[in-house]
mmCIF file of the N, C-alpha and C atoms, coordinates in Angstrom:
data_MODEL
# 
_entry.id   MODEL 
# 
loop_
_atom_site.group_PDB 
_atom_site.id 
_atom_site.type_symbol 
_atom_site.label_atom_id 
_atom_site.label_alt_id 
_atom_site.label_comp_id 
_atom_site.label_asym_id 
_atom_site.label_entity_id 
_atom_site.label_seq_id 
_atom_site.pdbx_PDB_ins_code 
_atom_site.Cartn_x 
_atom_site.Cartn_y 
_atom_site.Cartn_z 
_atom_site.occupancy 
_atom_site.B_iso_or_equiv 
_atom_site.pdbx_formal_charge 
_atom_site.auth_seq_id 
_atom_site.auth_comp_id 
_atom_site.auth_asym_id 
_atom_site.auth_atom_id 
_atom_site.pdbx_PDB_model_num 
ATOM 1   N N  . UNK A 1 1  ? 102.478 58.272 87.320 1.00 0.00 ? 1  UNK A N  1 
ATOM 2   C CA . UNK A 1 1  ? 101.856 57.876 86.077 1.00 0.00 ? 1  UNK A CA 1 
ATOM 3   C C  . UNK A 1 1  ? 102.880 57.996 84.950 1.00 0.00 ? 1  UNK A C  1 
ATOM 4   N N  . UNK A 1 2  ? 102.790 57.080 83.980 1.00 0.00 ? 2  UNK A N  1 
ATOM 5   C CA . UNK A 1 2  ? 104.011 56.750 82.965 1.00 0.00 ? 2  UNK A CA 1 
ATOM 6   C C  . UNK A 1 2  ? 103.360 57.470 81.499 1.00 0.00 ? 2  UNK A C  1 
ATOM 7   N N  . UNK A 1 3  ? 103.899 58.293 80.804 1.00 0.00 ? 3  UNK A N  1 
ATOM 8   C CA . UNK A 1 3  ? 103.215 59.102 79.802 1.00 0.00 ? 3  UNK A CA 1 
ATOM 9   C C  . UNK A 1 3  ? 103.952 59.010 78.735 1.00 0.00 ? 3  UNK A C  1 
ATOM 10  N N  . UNK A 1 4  ? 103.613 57.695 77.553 1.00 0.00 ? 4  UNK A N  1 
ATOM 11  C CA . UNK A 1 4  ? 104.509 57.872 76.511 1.00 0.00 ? 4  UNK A CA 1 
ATOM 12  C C  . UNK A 1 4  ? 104.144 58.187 75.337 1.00 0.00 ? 4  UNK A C  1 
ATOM 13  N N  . UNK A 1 5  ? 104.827 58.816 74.660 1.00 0.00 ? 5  UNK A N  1 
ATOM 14  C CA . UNK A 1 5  ? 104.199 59.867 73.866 1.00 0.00 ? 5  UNK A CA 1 
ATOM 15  C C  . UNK A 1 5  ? 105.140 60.083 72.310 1.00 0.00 ? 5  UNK A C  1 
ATOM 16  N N  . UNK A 1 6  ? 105.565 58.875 72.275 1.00 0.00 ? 6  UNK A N  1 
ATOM 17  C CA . UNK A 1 6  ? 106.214 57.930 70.956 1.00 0.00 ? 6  UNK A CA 1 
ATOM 18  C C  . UNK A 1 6  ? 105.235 57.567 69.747 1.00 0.00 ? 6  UNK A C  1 
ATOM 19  N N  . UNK A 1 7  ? 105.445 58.579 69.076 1.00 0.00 ? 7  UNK A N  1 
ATOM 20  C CA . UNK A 1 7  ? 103.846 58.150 67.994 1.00 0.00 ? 7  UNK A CA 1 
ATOM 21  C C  . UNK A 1 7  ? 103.857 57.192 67.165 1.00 0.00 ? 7  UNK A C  1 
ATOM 22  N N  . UNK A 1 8  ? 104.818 56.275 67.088 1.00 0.00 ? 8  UNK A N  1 
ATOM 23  C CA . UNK A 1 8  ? 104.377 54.830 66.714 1.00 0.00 ? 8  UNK A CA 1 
ATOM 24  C C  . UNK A 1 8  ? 104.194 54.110 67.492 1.00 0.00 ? 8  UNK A C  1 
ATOM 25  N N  . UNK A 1 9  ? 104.258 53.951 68.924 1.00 0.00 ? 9  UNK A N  1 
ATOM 26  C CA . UNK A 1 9  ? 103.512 53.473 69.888 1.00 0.00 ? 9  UNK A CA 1 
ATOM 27  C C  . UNK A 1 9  ? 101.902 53.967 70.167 1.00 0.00 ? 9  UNK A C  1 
ATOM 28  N N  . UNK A 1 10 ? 101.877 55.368 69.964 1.00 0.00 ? 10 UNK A N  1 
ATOM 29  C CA . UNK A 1 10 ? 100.370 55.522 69.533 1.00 0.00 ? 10 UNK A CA 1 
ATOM 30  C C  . UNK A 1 10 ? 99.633  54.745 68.466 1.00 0.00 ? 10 UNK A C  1 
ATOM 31  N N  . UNK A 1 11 ? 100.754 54.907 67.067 1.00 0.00 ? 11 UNK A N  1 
ATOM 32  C CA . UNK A 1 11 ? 100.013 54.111 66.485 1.00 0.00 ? 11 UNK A CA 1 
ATOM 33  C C  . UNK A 1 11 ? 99.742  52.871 66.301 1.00 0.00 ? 11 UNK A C  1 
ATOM 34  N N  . UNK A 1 12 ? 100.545 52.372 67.186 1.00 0.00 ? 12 UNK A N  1 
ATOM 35  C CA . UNK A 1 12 ? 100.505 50.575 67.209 1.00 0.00 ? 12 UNK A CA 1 
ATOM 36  C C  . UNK A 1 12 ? 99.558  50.580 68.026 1.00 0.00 ? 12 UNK A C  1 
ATOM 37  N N  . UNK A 1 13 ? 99.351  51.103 69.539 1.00 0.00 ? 13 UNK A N  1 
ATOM 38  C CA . UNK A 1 13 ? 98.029  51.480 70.376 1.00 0.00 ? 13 UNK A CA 1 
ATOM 39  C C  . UNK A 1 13 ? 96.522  51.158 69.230 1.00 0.00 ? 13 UNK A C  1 
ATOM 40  N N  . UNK A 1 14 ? 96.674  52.274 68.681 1.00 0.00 ? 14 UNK A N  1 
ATOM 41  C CA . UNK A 1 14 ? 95.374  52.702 67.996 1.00 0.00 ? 14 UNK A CA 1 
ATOM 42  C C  . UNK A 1 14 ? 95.118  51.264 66.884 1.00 0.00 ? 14 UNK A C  1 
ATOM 43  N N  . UNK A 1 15 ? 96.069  50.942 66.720 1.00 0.00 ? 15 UNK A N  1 
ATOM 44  C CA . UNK A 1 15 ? 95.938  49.240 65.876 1.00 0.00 ? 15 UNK A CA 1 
ATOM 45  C C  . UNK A 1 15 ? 95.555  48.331 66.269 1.00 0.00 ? 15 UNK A C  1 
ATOM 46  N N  . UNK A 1 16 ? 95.643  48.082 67.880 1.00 0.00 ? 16 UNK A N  1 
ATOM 47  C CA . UNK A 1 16 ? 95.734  47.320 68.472 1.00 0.00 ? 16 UNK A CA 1 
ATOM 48  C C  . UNK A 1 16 ? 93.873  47.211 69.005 1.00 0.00 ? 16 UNK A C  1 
ATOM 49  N N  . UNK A 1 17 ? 93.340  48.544 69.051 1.00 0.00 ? 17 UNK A N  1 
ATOM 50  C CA . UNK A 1 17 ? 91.982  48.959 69.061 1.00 0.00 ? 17 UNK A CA 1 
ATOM 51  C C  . UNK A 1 17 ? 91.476  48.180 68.451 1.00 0.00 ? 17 UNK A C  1 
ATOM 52  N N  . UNK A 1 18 ? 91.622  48.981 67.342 1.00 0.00 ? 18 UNK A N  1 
ATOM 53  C CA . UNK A 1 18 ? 90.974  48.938 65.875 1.00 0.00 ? 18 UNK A CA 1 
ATOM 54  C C  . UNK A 1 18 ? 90.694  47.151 65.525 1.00 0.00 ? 18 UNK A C  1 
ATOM 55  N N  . UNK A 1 19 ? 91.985  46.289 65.704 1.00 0.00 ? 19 UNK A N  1 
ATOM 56  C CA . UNK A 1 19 ? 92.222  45.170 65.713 1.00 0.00 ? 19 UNK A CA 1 
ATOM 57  C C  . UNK A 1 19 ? 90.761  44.572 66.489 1.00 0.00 ? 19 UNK A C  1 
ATOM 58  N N  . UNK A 1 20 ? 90.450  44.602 68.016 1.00 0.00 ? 20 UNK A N  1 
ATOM 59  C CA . UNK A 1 20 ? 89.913  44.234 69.006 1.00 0.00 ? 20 UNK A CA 1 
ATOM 60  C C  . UNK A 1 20 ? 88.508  44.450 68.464 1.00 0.00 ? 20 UNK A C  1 
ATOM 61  N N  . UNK A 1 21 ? 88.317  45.625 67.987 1.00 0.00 ? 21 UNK A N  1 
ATOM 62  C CA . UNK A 1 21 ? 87.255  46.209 67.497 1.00 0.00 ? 21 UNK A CA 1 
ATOM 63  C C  . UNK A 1 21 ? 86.158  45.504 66.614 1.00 0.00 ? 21 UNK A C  1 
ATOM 64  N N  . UNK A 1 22 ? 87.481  44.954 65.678 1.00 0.00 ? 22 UNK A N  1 
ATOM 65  C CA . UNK A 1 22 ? 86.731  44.071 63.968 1.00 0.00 ? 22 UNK A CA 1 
ATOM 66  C C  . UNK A 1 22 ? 86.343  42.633 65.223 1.00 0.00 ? 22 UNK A C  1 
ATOM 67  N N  . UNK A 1 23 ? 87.500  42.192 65.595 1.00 0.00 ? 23 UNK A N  1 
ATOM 68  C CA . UNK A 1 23 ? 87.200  40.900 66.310 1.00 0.00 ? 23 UNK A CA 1 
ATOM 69  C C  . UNK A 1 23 ? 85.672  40.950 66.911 1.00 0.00 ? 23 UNK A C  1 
ATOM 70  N N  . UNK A 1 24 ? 85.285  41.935 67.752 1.00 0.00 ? 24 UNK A N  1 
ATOM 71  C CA . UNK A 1 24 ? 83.662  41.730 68.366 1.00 0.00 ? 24 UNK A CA 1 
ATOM 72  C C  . UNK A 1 24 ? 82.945  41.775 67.328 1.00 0.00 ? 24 UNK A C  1 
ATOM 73  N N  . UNK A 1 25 ? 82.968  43.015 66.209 1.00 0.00 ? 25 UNK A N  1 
ATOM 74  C CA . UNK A 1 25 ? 82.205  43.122 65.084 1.00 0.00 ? 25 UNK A CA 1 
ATOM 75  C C  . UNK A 1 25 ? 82.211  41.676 64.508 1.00 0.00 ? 25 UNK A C  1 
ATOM 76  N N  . UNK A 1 26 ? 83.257  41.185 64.001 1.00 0.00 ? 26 UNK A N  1 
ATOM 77  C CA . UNK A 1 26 ? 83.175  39.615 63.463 1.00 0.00 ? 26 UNK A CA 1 
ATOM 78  C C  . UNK A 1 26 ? 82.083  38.120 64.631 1.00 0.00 ? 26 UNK A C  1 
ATOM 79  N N  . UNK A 1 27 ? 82.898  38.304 65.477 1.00 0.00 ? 27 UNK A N  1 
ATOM 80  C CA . UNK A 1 27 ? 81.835  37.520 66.526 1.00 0.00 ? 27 UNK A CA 1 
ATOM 81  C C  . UNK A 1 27 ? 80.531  37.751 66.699 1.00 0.00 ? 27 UNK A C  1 
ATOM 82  N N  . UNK A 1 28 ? 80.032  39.516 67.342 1.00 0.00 ? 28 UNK A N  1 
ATOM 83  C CA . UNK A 1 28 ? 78.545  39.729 67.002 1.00 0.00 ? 28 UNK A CA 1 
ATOM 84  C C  . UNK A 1 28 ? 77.490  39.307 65.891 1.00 0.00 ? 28 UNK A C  1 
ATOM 85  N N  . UNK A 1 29 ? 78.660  39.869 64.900 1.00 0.00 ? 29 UNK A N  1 
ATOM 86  C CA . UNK A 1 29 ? 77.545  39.325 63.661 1.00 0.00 ? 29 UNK A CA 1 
ATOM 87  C C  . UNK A 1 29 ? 77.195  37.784 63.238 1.00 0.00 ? 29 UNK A C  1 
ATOM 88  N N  . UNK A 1 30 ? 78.305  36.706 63.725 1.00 0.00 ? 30 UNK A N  1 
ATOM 89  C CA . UNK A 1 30 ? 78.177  35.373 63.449 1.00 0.00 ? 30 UNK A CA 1 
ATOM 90  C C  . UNK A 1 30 ? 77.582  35.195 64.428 1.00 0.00 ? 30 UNK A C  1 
ATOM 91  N N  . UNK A 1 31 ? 76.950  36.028 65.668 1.00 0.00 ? 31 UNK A N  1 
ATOM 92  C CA . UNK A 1 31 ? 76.340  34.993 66.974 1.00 0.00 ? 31 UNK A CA 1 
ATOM 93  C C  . UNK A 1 31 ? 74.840  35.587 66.167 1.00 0.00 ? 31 UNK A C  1 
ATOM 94  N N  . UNK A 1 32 ? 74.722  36.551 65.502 1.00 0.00 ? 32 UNK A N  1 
ATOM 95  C CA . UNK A 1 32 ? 73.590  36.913 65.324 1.00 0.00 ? 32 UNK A CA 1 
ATOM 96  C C  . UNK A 1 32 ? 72.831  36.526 63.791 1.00 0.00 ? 32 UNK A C  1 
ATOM 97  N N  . UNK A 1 33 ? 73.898  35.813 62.852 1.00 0.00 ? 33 UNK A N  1 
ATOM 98  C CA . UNK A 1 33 ? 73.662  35.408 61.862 1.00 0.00 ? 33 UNK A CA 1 
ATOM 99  C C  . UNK A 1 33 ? 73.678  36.388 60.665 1.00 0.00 ? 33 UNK A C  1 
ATOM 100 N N  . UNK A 1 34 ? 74.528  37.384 60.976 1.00 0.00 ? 34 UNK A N  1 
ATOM 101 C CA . UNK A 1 34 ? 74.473  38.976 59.801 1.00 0.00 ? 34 UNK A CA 1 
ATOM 102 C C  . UNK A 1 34 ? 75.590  39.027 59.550 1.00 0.00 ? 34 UNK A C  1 
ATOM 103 N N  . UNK A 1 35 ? 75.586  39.248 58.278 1.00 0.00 ? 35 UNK A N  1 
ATOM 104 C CA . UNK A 1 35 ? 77.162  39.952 57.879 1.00 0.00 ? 35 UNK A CA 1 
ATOM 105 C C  . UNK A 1 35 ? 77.120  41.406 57.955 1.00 0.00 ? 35 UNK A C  1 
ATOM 106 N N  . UNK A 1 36 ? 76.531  41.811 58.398 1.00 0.00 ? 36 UNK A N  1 
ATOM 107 C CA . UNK A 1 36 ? 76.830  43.408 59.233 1.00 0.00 ? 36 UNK A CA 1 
ATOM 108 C C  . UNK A 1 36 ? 78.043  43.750 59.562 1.00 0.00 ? 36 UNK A C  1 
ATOM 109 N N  . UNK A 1 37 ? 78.309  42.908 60.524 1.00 0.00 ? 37 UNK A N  1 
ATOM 110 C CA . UNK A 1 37 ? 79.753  43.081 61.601 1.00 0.00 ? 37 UNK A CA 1 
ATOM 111 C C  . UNK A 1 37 ? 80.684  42.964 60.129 1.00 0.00 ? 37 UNK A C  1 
ATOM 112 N N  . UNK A 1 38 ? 80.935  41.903 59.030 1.00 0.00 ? 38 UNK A N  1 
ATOM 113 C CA . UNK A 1 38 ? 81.987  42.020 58.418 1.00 0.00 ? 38 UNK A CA 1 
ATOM 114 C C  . UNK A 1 38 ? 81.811  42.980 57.319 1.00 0.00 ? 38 UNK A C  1 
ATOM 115 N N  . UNK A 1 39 ? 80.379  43.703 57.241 1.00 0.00 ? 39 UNK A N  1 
ATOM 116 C CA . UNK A 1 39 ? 80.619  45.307 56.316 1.00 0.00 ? 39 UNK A CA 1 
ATOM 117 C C  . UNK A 1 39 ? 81.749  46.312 56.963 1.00 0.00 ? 39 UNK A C  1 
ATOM 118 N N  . UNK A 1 40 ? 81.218  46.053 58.597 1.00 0.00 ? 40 UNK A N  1 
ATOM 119 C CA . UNK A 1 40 ? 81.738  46.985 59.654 1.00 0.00 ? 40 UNK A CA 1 
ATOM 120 C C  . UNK A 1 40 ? 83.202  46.853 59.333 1.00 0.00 ? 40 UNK A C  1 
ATOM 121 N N  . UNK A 1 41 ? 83.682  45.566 59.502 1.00 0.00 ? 41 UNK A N  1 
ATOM 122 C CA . UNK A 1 41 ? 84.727  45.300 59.458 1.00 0.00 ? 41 UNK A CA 1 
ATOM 123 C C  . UNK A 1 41 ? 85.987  45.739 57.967 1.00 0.00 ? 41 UNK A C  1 
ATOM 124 N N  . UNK A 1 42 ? 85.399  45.862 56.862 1.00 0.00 ? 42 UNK A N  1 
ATOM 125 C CA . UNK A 1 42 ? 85.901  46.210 56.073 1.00 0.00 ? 42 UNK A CA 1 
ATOM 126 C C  . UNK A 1 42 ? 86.036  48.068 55.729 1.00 0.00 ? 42 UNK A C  1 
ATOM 127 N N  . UNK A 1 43 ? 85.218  48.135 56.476 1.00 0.00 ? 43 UNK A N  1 
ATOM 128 C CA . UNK A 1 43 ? 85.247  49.867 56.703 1.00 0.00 ? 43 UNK A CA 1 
ATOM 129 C C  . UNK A 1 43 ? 86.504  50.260 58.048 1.00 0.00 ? 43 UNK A C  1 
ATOM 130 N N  . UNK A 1 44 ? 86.573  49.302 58.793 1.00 0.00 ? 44 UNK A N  1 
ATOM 131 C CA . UNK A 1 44 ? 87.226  49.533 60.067 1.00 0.00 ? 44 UNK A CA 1 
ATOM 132 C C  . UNK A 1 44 ? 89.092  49.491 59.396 1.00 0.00 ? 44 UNK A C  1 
ATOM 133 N N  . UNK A 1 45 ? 88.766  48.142 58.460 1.00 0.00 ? 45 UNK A N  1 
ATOM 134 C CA . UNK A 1 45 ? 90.654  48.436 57.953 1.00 0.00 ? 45 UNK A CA 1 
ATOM 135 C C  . UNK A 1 45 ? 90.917  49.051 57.410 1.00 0.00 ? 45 UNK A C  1 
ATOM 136 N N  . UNK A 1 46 ? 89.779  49.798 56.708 1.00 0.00 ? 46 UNK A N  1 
ATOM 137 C CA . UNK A 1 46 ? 90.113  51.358 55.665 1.00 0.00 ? 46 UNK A CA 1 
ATOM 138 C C  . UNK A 1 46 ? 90.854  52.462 56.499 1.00 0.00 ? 46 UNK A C  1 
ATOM 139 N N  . UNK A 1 47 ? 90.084  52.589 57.421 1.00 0.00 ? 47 UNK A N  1 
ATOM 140 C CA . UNK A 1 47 ? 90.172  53.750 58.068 1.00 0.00 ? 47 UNK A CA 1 
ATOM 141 C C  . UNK A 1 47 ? 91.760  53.273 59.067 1.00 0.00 ? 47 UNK A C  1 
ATOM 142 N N  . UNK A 1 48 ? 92.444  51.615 59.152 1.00 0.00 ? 48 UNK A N  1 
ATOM 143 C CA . UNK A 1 48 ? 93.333  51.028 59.748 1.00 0.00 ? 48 UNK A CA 1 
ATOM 144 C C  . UNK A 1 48 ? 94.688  51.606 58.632 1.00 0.00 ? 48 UNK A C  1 
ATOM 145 N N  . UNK A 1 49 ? 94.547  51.322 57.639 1.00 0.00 ? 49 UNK A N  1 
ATOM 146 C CA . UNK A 1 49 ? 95.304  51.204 56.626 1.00 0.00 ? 49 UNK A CA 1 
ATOM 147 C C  . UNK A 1 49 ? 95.214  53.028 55.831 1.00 0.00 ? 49 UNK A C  1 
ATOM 148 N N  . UNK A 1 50 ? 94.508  54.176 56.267 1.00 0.00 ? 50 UNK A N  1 
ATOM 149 C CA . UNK A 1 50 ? 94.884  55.214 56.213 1.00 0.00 ? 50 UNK A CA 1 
ATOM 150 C C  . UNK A 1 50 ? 95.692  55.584 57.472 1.00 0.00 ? 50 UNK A C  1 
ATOM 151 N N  . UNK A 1 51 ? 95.772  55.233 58.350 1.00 0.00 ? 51 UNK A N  1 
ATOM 152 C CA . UNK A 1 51 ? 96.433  55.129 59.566 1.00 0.00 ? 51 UNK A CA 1 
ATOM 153 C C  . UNK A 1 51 ? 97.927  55.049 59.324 1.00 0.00 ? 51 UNK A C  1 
ATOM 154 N N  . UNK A 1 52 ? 97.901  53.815 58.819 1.00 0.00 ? 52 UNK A N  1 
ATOM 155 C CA . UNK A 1 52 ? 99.516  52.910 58.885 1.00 0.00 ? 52 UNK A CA 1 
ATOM 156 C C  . UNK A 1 52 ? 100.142 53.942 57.813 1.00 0.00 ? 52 UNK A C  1 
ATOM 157 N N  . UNK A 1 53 ? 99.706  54.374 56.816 1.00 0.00 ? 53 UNK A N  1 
ATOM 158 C CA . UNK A 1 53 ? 99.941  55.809 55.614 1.00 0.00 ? 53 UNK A CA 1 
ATOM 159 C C  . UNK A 1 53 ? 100.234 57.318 56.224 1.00 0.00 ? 53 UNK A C  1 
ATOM 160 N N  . UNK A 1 54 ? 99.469  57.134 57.464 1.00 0.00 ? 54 UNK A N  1 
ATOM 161 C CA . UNK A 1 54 ? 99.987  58.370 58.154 1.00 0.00 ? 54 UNK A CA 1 
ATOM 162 C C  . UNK A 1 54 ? 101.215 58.234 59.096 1.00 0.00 ? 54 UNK A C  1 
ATOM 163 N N  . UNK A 1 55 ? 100.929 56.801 59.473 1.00 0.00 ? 55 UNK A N  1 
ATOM 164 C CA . UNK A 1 55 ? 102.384 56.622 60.446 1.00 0.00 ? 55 UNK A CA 1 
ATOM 165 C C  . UNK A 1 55 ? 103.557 56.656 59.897 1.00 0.00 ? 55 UNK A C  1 
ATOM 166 N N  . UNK A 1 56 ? 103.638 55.927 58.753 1.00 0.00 ? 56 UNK A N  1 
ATOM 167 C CA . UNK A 1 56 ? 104.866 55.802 58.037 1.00 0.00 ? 56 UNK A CA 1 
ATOM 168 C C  . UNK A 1 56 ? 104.993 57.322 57.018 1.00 0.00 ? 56 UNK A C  1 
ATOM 169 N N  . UNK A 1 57 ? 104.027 57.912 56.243 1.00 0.00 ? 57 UNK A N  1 
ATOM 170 C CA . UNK A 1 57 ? 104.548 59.310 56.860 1.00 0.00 ? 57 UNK A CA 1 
ATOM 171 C C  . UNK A 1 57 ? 105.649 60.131 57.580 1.00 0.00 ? 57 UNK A C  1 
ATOM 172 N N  . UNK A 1 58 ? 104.750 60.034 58.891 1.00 0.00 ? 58 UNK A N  1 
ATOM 173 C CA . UNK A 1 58 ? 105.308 60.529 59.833 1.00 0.00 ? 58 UNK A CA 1 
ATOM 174 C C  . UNK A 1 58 ? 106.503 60.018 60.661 1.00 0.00 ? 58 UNK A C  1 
ATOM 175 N N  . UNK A 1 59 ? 106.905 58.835 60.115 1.00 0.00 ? 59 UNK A N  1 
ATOM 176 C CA . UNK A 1 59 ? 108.061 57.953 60.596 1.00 0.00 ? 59 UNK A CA 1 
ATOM 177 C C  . UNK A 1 59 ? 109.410 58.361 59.281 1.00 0.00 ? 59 UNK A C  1 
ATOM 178 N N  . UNK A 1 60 ? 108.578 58.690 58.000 1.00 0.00 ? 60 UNK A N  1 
ATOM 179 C CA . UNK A 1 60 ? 110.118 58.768 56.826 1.00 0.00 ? 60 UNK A CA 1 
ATOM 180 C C  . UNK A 1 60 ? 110.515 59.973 57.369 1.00 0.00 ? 60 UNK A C  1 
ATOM 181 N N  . UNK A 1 61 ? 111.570 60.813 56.848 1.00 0.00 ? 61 UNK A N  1 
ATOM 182 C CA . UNK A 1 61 ? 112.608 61.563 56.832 1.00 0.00 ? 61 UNK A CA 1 
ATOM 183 C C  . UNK A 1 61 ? 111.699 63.021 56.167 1.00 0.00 ? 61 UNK A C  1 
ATOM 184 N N  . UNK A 1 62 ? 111.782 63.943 56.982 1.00 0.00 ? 62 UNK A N  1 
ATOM 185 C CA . UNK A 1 62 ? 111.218 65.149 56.297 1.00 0.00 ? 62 UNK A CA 1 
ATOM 186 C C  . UNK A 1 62 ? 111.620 65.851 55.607 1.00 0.00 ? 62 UNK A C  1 
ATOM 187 N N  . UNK A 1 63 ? 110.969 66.570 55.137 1.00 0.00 ? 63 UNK A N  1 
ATOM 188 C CA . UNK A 1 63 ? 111.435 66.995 53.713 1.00 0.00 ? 63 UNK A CA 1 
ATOM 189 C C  . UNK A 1 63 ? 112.543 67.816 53.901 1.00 0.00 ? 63 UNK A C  1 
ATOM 190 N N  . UNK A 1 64 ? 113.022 68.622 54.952 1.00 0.00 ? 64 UNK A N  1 
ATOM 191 C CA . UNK A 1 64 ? 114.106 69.602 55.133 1.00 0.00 ? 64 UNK A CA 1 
ATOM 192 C C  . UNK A 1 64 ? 115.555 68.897 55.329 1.00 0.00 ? 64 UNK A C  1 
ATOM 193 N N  . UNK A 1 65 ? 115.093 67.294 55.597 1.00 0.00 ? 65 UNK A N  1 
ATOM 194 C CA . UNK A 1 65 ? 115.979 66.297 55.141 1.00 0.00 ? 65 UNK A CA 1 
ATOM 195 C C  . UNK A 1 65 ? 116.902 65.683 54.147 1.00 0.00 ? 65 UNK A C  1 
ATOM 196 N N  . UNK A 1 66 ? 115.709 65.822 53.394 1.00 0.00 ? 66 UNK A N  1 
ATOM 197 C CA . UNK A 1 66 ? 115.543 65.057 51.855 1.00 0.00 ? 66 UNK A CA 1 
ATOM 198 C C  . UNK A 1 66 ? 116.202 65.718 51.095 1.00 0.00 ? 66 UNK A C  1 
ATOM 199 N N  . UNK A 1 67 ? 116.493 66.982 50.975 1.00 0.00 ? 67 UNK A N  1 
ATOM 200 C CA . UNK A 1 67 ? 117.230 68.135 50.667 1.00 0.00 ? 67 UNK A CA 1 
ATOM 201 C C  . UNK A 1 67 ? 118.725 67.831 50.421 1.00 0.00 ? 67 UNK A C  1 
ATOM 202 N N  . UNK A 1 68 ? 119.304 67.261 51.837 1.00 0.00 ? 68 UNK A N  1 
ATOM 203 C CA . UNK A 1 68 ? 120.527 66.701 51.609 1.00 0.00 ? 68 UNK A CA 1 
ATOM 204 C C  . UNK A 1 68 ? 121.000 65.573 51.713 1.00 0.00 ? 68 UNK A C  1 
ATOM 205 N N  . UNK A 1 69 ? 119.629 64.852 50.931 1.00 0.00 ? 69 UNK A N  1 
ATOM 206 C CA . UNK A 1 69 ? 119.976 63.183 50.404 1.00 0.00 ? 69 UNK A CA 1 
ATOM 207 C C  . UNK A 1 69 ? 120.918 63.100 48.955 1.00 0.00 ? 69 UNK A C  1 
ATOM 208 N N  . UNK A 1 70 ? 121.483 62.331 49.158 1.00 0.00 ? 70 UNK A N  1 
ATOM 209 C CA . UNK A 1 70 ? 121.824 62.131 47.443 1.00 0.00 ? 70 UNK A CA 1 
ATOM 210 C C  . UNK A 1 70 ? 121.088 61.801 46.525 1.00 0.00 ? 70 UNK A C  1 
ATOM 211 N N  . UNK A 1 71 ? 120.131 61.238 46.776 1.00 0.00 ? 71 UNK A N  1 
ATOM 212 C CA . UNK A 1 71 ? 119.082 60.509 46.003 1.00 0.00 ? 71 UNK A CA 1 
ATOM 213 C C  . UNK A 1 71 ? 117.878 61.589 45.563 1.00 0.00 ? 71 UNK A C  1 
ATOM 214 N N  . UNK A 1 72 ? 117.659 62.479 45.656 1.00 0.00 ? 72 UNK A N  1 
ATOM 215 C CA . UNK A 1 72 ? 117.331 63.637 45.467 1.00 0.00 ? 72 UNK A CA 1 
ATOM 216 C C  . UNK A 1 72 ? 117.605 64.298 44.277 1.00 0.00 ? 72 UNK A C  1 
ATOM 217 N N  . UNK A 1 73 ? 116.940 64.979 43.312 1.00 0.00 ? 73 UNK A N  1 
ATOM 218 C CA . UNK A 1 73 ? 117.209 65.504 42.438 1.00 0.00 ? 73 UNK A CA 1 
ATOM 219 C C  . UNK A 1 73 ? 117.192 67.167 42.781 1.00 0.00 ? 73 UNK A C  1 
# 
């Protein structure tokens, strides 16, 4: 079993969900005639787009870094 454990591959994973996710929500609600699915859907990229804020986060340079940037005051 292959175990990767690259957390922007998690988080592209978890995007890739999330993505799949709105898509049924969008389809359900047009087969059913509700804009339900696209309330759903606008709650779903919130919670997408606190995500991408944590990845990139966790992707910049930490602070014990930043220390000996020049750009740094």
């Amino acid at each position: 079993m292959i175990v990767r454990r690259d957390p922007l591959v998690i988080f592209m994973s978890i995007e890739l969900m999330l993505n799949a996710a709105n898509l049924a929500f969008v389809a359900f609600g047009h087969r059913l005639g509700s804009a339900d699915g696209q309330a759903v859907v606008f709650f779903v990229m919130a919670v997408a787009a606190a995500e991408v804020a944590v990845a990139w986060r966790s992707s910049s340079p930490s602070s014990a870094c930043a220390a000996a940037s020049p750009w740094t005051t």
